[in-house]
mmCIF file of the N, C-alpha and C atoms, coordinates in Angstrom:
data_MODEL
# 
_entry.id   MODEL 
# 
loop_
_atom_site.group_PDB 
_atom_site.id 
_atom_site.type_symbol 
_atom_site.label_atom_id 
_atom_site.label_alt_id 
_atom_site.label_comp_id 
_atom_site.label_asym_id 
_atom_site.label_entity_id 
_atom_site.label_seq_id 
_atom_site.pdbx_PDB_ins_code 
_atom_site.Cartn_x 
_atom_site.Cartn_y 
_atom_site.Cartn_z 
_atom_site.occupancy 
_atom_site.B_iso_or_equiv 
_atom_site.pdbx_formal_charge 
_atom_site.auth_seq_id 
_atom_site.auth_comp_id 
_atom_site.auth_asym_id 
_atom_site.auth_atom_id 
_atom_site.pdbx_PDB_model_num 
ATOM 1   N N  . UNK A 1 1  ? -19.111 11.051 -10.026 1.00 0.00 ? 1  UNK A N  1 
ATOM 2   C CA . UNK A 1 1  ? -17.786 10.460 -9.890  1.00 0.00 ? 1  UNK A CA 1 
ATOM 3   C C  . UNK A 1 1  ? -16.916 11.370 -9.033  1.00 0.00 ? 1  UNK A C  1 
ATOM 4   N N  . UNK A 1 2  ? -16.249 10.480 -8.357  1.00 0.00 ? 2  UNK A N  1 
ATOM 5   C CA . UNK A 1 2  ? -15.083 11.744 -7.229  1.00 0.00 ? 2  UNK A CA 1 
ATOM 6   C C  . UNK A 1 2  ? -13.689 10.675 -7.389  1.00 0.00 ? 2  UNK A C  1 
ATOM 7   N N  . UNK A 1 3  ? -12.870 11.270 -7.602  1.00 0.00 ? 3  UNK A N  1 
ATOM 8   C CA . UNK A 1 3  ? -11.602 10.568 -7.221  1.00 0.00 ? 3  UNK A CA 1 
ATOM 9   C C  . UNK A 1 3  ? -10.646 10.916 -5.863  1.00 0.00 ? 3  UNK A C  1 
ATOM 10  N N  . UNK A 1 4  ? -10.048 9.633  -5.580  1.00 0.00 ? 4  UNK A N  1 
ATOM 11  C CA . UNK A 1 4  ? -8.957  9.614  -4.189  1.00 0.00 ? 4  UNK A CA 1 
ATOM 12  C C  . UNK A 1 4  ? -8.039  8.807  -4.142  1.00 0.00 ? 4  UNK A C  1 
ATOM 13  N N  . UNK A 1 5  ? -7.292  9.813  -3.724  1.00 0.00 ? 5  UNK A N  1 
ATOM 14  C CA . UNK A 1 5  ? -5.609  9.481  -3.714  1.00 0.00 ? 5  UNK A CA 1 
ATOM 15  C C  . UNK A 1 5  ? -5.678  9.065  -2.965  1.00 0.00 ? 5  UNK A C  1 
ATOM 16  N N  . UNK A 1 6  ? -6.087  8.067  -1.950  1.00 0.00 ? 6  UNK A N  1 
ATOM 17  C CA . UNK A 1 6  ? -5.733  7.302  -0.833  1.00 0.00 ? 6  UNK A CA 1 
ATOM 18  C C  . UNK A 1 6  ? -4.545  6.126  -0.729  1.00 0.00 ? 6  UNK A C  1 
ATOM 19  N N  . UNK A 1 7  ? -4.943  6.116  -1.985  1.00 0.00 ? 7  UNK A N  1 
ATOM 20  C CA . UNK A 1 7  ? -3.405  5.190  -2.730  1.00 0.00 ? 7  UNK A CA 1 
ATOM 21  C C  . UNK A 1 7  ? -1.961  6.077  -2.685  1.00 0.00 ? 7  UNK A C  1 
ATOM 22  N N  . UNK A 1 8  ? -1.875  7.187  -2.957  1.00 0.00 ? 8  UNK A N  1 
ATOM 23  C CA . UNK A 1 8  ? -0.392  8.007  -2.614  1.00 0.00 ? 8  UNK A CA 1 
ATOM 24  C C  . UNK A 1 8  ? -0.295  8.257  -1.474  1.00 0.00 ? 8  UNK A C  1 
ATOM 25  N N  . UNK A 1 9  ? -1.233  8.539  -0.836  1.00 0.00 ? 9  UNK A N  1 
ATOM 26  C CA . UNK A 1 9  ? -1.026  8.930  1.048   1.00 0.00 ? 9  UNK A CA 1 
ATOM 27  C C  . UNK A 1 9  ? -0.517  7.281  1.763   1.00 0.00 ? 9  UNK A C  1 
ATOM 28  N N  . UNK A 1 10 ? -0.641  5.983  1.375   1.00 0.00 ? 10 UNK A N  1 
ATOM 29  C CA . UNK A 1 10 ? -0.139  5.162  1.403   1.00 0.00 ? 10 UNK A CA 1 
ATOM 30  C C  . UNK A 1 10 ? 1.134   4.852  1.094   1.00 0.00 ? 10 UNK A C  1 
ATOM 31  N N  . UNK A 1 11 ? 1.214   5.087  -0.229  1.00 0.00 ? 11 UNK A N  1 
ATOM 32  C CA . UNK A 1 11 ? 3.036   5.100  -0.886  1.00 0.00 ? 11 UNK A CA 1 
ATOM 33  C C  . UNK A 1 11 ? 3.529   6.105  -0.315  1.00 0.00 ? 11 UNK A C  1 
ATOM 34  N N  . UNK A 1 12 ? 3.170   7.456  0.343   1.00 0.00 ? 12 UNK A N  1 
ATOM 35  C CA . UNK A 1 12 ? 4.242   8.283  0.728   1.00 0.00 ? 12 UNK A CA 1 
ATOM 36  C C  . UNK A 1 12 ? 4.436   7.797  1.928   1.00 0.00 ? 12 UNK A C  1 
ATOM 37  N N  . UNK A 1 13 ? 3.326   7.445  2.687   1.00 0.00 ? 13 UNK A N  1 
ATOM 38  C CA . UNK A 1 13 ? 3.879   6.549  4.558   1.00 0.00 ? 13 UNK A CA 1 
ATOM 39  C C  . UNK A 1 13 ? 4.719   5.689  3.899   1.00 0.00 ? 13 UNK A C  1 
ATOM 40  N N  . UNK A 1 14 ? 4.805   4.873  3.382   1.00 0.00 ? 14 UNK A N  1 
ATOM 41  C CA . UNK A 1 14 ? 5.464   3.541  3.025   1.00 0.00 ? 14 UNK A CA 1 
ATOM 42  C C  . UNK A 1 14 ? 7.074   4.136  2.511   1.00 0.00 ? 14 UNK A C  1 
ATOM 43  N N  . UNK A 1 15 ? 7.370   5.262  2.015   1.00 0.00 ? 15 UNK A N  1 
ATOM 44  C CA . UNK A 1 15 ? 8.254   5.652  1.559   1.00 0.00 ? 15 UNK A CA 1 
ATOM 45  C C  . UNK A 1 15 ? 9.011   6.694  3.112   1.00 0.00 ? 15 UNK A C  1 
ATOM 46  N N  . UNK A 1 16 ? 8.201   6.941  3.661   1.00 0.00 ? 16 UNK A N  1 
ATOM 47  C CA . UNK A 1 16 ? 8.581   8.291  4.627   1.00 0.00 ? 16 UNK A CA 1 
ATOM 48  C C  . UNK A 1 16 ? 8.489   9.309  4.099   1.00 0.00 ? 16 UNK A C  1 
ATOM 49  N N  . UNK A 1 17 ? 7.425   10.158 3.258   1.00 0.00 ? 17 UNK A N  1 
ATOM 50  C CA . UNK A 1 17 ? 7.532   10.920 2.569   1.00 0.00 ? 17 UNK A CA 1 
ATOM 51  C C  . UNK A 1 17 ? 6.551   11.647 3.189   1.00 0.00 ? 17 UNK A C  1 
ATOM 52  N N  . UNK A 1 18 ? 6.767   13.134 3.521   1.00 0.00 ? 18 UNK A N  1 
ATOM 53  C CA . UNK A 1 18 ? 6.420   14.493 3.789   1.00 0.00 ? 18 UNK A CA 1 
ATOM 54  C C  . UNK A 1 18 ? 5.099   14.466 2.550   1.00 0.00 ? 18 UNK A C  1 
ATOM 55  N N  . UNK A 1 19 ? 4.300   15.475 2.570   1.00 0.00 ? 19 UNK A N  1 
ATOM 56  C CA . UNK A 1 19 ? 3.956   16.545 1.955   1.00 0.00 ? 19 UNK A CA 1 
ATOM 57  C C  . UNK A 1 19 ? 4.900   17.403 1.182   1.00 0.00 ? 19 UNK A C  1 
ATOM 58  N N  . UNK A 1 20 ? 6.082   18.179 1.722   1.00 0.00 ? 20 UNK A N  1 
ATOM 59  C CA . UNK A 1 20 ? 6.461   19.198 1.091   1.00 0.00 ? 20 UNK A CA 1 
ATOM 60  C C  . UNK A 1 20 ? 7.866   17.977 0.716   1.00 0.00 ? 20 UNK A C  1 
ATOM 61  N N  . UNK A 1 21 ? 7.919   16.851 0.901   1.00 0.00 ? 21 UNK A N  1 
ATOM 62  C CA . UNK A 1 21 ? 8.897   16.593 -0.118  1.00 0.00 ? 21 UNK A CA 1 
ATOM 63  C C  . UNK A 1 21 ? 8.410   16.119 -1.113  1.00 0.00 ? 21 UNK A C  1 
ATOM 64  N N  . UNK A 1 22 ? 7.045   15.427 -1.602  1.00 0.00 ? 22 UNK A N  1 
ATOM 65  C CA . UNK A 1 22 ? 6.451   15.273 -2.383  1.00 0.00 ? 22 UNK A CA 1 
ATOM 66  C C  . UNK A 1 22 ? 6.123   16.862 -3.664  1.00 0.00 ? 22 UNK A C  1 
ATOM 67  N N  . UNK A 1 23 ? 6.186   17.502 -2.963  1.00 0.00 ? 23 UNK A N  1 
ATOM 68  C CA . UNK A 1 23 ? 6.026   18.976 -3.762  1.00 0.00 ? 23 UNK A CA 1 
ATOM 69  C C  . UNK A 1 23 ? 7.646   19.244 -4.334  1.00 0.00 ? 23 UNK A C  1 
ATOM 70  N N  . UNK A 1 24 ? 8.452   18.729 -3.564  1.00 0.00 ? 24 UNK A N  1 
ATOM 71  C CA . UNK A 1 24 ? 9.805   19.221 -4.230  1.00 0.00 ? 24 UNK A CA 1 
ATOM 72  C C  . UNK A 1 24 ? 10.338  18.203 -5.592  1.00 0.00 ? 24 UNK A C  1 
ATOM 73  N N  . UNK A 1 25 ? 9.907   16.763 -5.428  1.00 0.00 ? 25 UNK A N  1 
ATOM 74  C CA . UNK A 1 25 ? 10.567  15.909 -5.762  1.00 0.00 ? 25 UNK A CA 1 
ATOM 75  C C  . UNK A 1 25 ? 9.357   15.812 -7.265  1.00 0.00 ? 25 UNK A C  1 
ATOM 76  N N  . UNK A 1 26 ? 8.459   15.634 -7.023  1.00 0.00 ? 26 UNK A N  1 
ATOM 77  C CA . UNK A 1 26 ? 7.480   15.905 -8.116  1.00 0.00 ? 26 UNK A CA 1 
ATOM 78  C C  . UNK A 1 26 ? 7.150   17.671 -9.025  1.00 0.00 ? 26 UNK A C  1 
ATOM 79  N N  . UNK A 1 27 ? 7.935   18.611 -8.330  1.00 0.00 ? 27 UNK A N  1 
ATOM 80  C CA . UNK A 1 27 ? 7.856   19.858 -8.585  1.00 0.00 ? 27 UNK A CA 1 
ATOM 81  C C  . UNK A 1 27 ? 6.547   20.619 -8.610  1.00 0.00 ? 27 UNK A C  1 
ATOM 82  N N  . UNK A 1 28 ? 5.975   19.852 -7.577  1.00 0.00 ? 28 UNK A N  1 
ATOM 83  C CA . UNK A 1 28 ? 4.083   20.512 -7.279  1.00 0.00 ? 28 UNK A CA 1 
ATOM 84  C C  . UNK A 1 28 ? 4.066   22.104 -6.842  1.00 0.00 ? 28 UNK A C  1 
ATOM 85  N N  . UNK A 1 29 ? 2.968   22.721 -7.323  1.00 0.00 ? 29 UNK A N  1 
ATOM 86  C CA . UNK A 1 29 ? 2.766   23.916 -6.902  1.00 0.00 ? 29 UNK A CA 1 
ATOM 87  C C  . UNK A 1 29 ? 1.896   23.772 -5.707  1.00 0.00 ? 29 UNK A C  1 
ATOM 88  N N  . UNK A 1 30 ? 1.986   24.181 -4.352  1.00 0.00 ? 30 UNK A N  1 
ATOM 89  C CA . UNK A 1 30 ? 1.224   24.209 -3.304  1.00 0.00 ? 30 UNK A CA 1 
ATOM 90  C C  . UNK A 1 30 ? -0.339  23.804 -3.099  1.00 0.00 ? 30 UNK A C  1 
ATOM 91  N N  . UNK A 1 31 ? -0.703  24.877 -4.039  1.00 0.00 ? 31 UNK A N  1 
ATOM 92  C CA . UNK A 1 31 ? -2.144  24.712 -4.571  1.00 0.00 ? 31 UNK A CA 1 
ATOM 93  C C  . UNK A 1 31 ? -2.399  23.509 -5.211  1.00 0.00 ? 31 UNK A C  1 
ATOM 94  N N  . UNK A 1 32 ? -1.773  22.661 -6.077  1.00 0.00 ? 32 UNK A N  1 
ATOM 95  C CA . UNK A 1 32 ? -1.427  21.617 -6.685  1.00 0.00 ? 32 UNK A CA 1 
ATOM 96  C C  . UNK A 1 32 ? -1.382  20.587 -5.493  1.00 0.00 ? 32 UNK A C  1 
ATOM 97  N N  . UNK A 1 33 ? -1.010  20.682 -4.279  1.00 0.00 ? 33 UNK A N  1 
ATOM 98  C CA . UNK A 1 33 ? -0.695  19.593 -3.141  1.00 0.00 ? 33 UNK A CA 1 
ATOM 99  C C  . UNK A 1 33 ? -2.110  19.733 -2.409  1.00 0.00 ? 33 UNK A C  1 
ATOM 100 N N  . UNK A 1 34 ? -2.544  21.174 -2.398  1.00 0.00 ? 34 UNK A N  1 
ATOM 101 C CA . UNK A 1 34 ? -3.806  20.813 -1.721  1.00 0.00 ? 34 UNK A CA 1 
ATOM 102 C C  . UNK A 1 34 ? -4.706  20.424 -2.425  1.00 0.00 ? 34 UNK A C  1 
ATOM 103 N N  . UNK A 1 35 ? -5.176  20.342 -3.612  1.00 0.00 ? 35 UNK A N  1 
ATOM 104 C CA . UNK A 1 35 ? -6.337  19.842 -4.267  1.00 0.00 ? 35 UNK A CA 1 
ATOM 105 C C  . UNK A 1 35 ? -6.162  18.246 -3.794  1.00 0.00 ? 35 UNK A C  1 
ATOM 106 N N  . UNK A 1 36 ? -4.599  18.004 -4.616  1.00 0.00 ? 36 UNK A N  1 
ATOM 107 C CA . UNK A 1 36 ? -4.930  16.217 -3.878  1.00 0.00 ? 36 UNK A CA 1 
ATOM 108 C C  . UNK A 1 36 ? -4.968  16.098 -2.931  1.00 0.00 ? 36 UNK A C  1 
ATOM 109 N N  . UNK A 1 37 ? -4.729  16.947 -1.587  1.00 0.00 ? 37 UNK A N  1 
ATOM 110 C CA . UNK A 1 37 ? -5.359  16.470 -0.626  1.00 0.00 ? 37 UNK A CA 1 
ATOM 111 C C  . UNK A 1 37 ? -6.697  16.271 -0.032  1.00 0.00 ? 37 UNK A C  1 
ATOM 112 N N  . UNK A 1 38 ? -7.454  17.387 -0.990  1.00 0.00 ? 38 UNK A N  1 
ATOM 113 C CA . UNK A 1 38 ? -8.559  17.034 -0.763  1.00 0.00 ? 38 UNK A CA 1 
ATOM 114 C C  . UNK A 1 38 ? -9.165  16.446 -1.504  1.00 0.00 ? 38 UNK A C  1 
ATOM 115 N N  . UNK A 1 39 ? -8.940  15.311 -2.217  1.00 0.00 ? 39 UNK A N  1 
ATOM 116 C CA . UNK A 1 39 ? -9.534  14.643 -3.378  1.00 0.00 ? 39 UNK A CA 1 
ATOM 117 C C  . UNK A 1 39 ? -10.014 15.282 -4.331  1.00 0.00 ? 39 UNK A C  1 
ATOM 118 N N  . UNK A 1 40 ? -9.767  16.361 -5.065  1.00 0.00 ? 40 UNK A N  1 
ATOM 119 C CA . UNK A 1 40 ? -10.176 17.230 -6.191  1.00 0.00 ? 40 UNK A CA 1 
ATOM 120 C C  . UNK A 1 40 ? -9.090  16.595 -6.802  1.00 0.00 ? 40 UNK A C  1 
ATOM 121 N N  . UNK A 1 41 ? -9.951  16.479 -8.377  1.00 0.00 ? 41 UNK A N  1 
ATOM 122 C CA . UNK A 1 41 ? -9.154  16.166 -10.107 1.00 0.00 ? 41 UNK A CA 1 
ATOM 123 C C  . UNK A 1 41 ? -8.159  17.651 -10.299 1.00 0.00 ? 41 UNK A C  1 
ATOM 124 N N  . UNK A 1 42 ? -7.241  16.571 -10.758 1.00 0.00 ? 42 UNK A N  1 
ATOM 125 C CA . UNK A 1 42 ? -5.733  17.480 -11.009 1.00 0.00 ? 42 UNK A CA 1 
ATOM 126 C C  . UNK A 1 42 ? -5.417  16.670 -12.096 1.00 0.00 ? 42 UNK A C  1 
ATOM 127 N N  . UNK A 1 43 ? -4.452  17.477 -12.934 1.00 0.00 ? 43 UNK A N  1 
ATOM 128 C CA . UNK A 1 43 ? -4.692  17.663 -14.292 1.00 0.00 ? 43 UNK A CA 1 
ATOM 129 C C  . UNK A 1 43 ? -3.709  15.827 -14.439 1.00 0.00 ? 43 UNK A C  1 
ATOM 130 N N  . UNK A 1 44 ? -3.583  15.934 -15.559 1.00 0.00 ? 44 UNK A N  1 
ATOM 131 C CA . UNK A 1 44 ? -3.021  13.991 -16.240 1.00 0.00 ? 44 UNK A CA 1 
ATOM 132 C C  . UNK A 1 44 ? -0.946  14.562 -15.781 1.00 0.00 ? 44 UNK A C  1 
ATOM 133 N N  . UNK A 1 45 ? -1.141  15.745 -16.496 1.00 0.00 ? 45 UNK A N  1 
ATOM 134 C CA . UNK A 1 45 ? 0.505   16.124 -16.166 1.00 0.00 ? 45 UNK A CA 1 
ATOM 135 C C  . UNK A 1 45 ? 0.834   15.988 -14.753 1.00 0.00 ? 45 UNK A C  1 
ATOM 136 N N  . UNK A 1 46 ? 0.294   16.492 -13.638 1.00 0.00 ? 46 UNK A N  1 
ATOM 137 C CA . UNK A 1 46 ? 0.184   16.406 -12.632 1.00 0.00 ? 46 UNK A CA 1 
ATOM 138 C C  . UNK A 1 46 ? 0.553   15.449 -12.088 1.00 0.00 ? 46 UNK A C  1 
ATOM 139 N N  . UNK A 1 47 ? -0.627  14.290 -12.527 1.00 0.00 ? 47 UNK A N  1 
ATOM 140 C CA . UNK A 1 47 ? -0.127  12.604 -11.810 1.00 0.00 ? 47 UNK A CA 1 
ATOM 141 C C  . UNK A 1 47 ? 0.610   11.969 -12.488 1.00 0.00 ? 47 UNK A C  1 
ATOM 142 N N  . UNK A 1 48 ? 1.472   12.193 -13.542 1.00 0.00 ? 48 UNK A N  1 
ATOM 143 C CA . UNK A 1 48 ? 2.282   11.463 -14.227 1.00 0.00 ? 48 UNK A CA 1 
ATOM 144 C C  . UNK A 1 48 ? 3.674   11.824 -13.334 1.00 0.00 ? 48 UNK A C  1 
ATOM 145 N N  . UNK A 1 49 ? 4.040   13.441 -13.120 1.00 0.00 ? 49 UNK A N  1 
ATOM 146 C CA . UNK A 1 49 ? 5.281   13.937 -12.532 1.00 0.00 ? 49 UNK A CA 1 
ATOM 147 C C  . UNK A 1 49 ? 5.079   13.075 -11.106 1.00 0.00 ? 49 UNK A C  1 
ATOM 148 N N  . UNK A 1 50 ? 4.100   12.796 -10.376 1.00 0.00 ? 50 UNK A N  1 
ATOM 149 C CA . UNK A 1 50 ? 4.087   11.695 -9.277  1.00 0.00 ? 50 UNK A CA 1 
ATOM 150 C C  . UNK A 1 50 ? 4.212   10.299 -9.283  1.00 0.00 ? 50 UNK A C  1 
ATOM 151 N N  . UNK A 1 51 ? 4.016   10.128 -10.520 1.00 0.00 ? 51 UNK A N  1 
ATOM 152 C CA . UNK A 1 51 ? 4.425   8.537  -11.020 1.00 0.00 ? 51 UNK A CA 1 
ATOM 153 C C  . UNK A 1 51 ? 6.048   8.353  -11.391 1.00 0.00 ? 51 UNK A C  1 
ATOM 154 N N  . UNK A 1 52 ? 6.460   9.710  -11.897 1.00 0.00 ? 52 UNK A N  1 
ATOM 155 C CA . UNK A 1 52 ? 7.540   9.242  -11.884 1.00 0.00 ? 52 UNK A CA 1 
ATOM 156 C C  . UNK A 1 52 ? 8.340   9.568  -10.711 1.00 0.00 ? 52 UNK A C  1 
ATOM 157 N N  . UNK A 1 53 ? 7.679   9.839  -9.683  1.00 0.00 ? 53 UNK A N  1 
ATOM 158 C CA . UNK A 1 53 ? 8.503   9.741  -8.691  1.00 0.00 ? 53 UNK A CA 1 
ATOM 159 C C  . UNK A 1 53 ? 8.445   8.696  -7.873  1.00 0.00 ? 53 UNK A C  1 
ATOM 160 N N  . UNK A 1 54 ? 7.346   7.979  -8.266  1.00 0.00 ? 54 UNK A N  1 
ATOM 161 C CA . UNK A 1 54 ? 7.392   6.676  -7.149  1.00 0.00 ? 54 UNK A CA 1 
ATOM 162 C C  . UNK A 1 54 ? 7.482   5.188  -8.266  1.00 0.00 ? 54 UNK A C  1 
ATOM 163 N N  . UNK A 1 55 ? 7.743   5.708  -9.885  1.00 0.00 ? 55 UNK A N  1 
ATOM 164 C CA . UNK A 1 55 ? 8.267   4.666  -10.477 1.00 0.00 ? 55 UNK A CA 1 
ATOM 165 C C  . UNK A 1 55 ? 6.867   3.744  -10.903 1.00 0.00 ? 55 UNK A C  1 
ATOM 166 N N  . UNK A 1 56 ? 5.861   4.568  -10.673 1.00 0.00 ? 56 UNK A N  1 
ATOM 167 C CA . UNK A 1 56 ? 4.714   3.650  -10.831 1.00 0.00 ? 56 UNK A CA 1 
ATOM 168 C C  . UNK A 1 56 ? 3.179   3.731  -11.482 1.00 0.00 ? 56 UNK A C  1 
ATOM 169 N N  . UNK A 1 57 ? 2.507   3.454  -12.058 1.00 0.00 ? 57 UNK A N  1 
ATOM 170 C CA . UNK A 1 57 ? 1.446   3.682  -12.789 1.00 0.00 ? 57 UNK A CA 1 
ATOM 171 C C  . UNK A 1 57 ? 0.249   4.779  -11.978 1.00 0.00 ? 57 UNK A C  1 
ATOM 172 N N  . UNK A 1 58 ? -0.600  5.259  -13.449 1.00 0.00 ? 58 UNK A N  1 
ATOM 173 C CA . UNK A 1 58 ? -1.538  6.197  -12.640 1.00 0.00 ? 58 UNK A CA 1 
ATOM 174 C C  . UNK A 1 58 ? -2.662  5.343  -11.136 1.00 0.00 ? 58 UNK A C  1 
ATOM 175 N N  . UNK A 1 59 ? -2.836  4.268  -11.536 1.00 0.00 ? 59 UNK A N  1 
ATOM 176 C CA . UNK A 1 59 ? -3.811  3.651  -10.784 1.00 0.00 ? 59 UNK A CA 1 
ATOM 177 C C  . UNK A 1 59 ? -2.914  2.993  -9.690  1.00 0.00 ? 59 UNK A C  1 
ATOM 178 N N  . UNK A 1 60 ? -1.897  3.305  -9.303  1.00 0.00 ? 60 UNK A N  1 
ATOM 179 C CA . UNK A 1 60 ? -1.426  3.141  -8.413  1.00 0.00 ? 60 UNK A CA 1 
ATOM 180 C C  . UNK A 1 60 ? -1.052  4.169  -7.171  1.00 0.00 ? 60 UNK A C  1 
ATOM 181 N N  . UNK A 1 61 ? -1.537  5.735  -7.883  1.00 0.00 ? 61 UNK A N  1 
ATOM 182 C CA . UNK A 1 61 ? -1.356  6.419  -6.755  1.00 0.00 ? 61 UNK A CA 1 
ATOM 183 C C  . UNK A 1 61 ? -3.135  7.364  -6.716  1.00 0.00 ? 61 UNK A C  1 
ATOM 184 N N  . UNK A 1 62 ? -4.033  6.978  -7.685  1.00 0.00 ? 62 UNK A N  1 
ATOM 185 C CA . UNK A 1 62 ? -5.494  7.335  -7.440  1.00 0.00 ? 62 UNK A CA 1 
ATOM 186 C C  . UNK A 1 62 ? -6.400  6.282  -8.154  1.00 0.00 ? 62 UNK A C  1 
ATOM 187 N N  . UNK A 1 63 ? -7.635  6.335  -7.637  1.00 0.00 ? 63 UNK A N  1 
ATOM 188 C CA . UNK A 1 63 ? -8.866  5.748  -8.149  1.00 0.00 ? 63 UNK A CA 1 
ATOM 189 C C  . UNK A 1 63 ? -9.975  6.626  -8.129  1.00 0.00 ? 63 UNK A C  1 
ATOM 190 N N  . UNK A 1 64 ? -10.652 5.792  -8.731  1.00 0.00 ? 64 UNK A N  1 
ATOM 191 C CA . UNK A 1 64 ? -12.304 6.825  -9.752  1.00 0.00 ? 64 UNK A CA 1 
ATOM 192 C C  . UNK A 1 64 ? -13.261 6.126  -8.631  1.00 0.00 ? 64 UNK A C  1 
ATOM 193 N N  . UNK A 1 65 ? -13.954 7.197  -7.932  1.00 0.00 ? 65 UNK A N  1 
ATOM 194 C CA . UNK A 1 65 ? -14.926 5.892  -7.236  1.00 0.00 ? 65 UNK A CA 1 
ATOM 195 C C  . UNK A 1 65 ? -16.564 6.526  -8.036  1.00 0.00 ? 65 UNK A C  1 
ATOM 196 N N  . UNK A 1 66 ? -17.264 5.678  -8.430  1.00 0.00 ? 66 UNK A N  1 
ATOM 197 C CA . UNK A 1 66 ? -18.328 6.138  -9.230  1.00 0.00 ? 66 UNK A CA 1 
ATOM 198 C C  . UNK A 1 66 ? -19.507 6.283  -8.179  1.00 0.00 ? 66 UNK A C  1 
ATOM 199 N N  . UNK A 1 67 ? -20.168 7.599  -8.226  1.00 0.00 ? 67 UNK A N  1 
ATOM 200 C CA . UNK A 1 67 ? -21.458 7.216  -7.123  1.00 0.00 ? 67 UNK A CA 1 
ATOM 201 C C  . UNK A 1 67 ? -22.751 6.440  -7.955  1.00 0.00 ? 67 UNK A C  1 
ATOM 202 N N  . UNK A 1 68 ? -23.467 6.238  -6.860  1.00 0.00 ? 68 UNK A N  1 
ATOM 203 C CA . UNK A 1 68 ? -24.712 5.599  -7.431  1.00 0.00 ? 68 UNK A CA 1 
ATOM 204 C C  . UNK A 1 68 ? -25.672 5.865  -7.255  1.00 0.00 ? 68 UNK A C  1 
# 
């Protein structure tokens, strides 16, 4: 299993949203911005402080893709 945020890199274009304003507005630690960028699991606290910044559920800013 690997997960990807391809879903928040969407809502932040759609919003005009930076990288480092996403770190301010969600209060991410750097290291914290690069894991999701590279599709590495980050913790449940993590994607919740991003949900509430875009007002919206976990499966709306990542998905589980299962290999086979």
């Amino acid at each position: 299993m690997r997960v990807s945020y391809n879903k928040l890199q969407k809502l932040m274009i759609d919003n005009q949203m930076k990288r480092n304003d996403l770190i301010r507005a969600a209060e991410l630690s750097p290291y914290m911005a690069t894991k999701i960028y590279k599709n590495e699991p980050v913790s449940l606290e993590v994607l919740m402080r991003i949900c509430k910044v875009f007002h919206c559920d976990i499966g709306d800013i990542c998905e589980i893709i299962l290999d086979e």
